[in-house]
C-alpha positions, -999 to 999 in steps of 0.1 A, spaced: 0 0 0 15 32 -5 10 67 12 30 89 32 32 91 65 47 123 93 61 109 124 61 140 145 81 128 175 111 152 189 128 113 200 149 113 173 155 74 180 118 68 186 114 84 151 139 69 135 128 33 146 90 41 139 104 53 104 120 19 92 88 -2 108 66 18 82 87 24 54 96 -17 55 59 -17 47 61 2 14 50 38 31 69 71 23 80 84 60 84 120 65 97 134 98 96 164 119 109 170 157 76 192 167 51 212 166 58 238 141 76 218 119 52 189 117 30 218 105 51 229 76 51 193 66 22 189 59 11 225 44 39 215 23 34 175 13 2 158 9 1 135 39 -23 111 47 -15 99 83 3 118 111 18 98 140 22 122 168 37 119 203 14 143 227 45 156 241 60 182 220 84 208 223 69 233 215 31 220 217 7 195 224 -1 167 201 -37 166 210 -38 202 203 -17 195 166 -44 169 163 -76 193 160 -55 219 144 -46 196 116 -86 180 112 -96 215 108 -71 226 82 -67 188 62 -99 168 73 -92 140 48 -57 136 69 -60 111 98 -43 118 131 -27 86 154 -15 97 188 15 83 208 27 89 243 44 76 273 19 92 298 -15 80 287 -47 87 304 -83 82 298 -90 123 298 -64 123 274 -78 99 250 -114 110 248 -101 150 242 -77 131 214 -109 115 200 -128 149 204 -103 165 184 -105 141 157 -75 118 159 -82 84 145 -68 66 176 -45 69 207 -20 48 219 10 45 249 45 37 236 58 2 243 21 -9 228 31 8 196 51 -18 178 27 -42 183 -5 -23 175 9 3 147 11 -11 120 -28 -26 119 -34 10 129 -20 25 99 -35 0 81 -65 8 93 -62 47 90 -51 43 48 -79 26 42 -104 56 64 -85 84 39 -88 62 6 -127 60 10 -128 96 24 -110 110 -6 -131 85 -35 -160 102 -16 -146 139 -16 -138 135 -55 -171 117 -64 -191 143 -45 -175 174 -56 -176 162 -91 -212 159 -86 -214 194 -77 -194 207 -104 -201 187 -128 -230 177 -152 -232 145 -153 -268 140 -156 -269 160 -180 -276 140 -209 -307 124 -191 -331 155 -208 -363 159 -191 -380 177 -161 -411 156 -154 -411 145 -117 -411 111 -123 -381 114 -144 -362 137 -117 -370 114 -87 -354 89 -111 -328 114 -115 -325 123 -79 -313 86 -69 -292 84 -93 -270 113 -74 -272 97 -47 -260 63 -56 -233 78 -78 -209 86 -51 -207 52 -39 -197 15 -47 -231 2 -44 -246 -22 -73 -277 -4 -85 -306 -23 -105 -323 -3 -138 -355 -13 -148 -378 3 -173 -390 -6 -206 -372 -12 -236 -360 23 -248 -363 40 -216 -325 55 -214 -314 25 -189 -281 27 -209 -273 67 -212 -285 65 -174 -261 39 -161 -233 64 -178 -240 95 -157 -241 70 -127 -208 60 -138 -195 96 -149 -206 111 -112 -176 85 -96 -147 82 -83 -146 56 -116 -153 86 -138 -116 83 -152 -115 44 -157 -136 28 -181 -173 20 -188 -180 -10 -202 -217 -17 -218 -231 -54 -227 -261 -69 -239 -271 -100 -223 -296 -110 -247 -271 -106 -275 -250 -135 -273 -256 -168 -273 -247 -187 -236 -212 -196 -245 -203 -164 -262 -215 -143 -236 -198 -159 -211 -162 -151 -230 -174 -119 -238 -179 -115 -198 -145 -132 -185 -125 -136 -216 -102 -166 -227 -74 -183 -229 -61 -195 -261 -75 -225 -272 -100 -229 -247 -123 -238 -280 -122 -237 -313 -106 -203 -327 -97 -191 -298 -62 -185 -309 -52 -158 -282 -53 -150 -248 -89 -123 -245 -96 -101 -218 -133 -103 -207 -155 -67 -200 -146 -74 -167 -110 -71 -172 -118 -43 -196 -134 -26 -169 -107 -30 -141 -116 2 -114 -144 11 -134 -181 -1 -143 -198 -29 -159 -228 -24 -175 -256 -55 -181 -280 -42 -200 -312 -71 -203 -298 -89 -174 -329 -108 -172 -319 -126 -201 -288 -139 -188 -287 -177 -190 -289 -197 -157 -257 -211 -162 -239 -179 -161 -258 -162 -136 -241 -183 -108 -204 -174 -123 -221 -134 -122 -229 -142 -86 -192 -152 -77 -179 -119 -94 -205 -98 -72 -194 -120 -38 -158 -126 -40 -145 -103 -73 -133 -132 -89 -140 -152 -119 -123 -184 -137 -114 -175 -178 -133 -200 -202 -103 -226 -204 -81 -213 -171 -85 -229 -140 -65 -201 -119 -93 -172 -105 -87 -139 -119 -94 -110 -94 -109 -78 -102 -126 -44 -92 -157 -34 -108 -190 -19 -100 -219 -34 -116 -251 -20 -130 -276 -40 -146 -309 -29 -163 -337 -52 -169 -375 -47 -188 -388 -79 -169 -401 -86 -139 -373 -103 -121 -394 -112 -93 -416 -131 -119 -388 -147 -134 -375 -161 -101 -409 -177 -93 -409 -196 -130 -372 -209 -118 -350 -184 -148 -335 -162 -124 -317 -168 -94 -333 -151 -62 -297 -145 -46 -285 -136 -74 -315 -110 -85 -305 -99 -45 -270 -92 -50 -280 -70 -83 -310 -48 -66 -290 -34 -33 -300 1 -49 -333 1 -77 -344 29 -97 -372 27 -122 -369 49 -154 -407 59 -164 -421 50 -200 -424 80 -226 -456 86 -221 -457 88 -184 -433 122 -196 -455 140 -220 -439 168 -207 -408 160 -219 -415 153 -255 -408 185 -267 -378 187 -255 -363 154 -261 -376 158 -297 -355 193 -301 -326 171 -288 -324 145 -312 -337 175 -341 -302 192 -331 -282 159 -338 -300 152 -369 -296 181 -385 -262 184 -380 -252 147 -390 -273 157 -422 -258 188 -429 -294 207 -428 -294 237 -407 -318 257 -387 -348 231 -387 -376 234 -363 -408 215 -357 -447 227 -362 -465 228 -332 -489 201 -352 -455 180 -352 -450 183 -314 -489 177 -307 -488 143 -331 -459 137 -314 -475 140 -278 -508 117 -287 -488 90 -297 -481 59 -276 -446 54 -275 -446 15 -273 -404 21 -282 -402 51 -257 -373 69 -263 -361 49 -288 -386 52 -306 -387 88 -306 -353 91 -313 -359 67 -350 -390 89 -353 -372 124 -353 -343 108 -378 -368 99 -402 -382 131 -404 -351 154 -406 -343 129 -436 -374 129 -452 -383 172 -451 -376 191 -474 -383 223 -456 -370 246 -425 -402 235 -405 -412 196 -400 -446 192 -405 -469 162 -396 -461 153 -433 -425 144 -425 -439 118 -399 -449 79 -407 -482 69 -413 -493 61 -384 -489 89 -366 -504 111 -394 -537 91 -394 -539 90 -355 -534 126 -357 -561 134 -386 -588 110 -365 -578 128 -331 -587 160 -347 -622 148 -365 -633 128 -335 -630 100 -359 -631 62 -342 -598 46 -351 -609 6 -362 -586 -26 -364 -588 -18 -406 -574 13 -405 -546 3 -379 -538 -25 -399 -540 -1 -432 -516 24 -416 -492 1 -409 -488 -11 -439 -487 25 -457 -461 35 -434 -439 0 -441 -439 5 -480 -429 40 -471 -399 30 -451 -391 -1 -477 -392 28 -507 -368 54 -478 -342 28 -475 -344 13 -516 -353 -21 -498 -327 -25 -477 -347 -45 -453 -322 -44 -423 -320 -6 -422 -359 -2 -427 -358 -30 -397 -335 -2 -379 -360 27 -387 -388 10 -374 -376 -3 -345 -389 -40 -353 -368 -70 -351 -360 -82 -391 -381 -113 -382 -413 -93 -375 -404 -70 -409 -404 -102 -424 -434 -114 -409 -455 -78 -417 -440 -81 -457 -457 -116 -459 -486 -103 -438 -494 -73 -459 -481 -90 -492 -456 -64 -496 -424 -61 -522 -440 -83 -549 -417 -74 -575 -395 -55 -556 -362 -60 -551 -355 -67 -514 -320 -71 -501 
């Protein structure tokens, strides 16, 4: 461990034996003979424990104890003296000083001590630098909105920045689980390591558990390197599961070993790998559902949810619409080179009646498509798909809304998106935010691209 320690001590040969104990340990040792030096010291080196002998020269350890708590609070203060008394020790503790002990008890008990104290002033100063980069810094900011679901979302989120804790996202898909396990991740003392983001439901049960741990070489069939895992990736910094409710059963025991003991086995090693991370995992099930039909483990779901916050659905932030629209307006009109677009008011109503099955997502797909498709400064209703032109026109009439012209709707806004993207199916897939299996499905189903030339 390293850190540097002041032995303020006007022994010289107590000092000098204190001196070599510590710095045998892998400690820098500083020294000063009293009072006013001890000061200068530390105004002049960043310390991070003083041992002090009460007697000084010049002074009174106890006294050098509260000065040095008031000036350096994140400094912690261990007192040493031949003349111990109990007075003495709770005035010490007053002070501030971490402990207080008699000489001839020191070489026995100072070295725990120190111990001890390092690890007090490495939490206090993670603490001190996550919370005062939460102060200054905006790390939430990319989480737009001002409903007060979304800010009581928002207002957790602070809170459980600044520590270690393992924090549990749930929402539906689209909700922001991802941007929002960022400024988590971006208000701590991990800021400056990495963040690293997975999908669970991406990968296939072996994959995913190489992609979590990595491999050696030849553990299987093209494996022909040594790979680091996310979890290696993300040494001192933050794992992200996104869909952790997917996770196979197999590989949610392994997850629970990383979360107990901060080890892991490599697909083909047999020696445990150690490792620092903080974990947050996002889920769109019901977790406690999935433990009762036997696909999630309860101790495992246990060990993910110490801290839970839910991230509302879109439409529970109508408020927010508007804004979150202008967002992605300002990104799409940059990326496409078209300046100085706006939207109607009829495009921000339309926008505001819809359902938002894809939430933000969804929005996001929906605002991208229109900045392509206009032609103008303003977006108008025209620019949006089908569906949300027709809800809008009924909306306004009064006009009942039936299963025909749902189903019509659909499939007017489809061929629109299959003519957008010249039939690239996987893109138009992409726009919609439908898996390619249900665009398949929906060509079949509305007998669409006869003819056409569908890649």
């Amino acid at each position: 461990m390293n850190g540097n320690i002041l032995i303020v001590d006007d022994e010289e040969k107590h000092r000098t034996l204190l001196g070599k104990i510590i710095s045998n340990e892998g400690f820098s040792v500083i020294q000063a003979y009293d009072f006013k030096s001890g000061l200068k010291k530390i105004a002049h080196t960043d310390i991070d424990v003083v041992l002090c002998d009460v007697r000084l020269p010049d002074g009174n350890g106890i006294e050098l104890s509260k000065v040095i708590k008031e000036k350096y609070p994140y400094v912690e203060v261990i007192l040493i003296t031949a003349y111990g008394s109990v007075a003495d020790c709770v005035l010490a503790m007053k002070n501030g000083a971490f402990n207080y002990i008699t000489k001839g008890d020191d070489n026995n008990r100072i070295l725990p001590l120190l111990y001890q104290a390092m690890e007090k002033v490495a939490a206090t100063k993670k603490l001190h630098i996550a919370t005062t980069r939460l102060a200054t810094n905006k790390c939430f900011d990319g989480v737009i909105g001002k409903s007060k679901t979304l800010l009581a979302s928002i207002e957790l989120g602070k809170k459980v920045a600044v520590t270690d804790a393992t924090v549990l996202l749930s929402g539906e898909t689209g909700t922001g689980k991802e941007v929002f396990a960022r400024a988590i991740h971006d208000c701590s003392h991990r800021s400056k390591n990495n963040f690293v983001a997975v999908n669970c439901a991406a990968f296939s049960k072996d994959l995913l558990e190489s992609e979590f741990f990595g491999h050696k070489a030849g553990a299987f069939t093209g494996a022909v390197k040594d790979t680091k895992g996310i979890f290696e990736e993300a040494t001192n910094g933050t794992v992200f599961l996104d869909e952790v409710g997917e996770m196979p059963t197999e590989l949610q025991a392994k997850l629970l070993r990383v979360l107990e003991s901060g080890e892991f086995l490599k697909v083909g090693e047999s020696k445990a790998t150690k490792v620092n991370v903080r974990i947050i995992a996002a889920t769109n099930r019901d977790l406690q559902k999935e433990i009762e039909s036997g696909n999630f483990r309860e101790d495992l779901f246990y060990r993910l949810s110490v801290f839970q916050i839910a991230l509302p659905p879109l439409r529970e932030r109508i408020v927010d619409i508007e804004e979150l629209a202008n967002h992605f307006l300002t990104i799409y009109s940059n990326k496409t080179n078209k300046k100085g677009l706006s939207l109607s008011e009829n495009f921000v109503e339309a926008l505001r009646q819809h359902s938002w099955q894809g939430n933000i997502r969804e929005l996001r797909n929906v605002i991208e498509r229109s900045v392509i498709v206009s032609d103008g400064k303003i977006i108008d209703i025209d620019s949006l798909p089908s569906t949300f032109k027709s809800f809008f026109a009924n909306k306004s009439t009064g006009k009942e809304i039936t299963a025909f012209d749902l189903a019509n709707a659909e499939k007017k806004h489809i061929e629109n998106v299959i003519n957008y993207t010249n039939g690239n199916k996987t893109e138009a897939a992409r726009l919609l935010n439908i898996a390619i299996t249900t665009l398949y499905r929906k060509l079949n189903e509305y007998h669409i691209g006869n003819g056409m030339q569908l890649s």
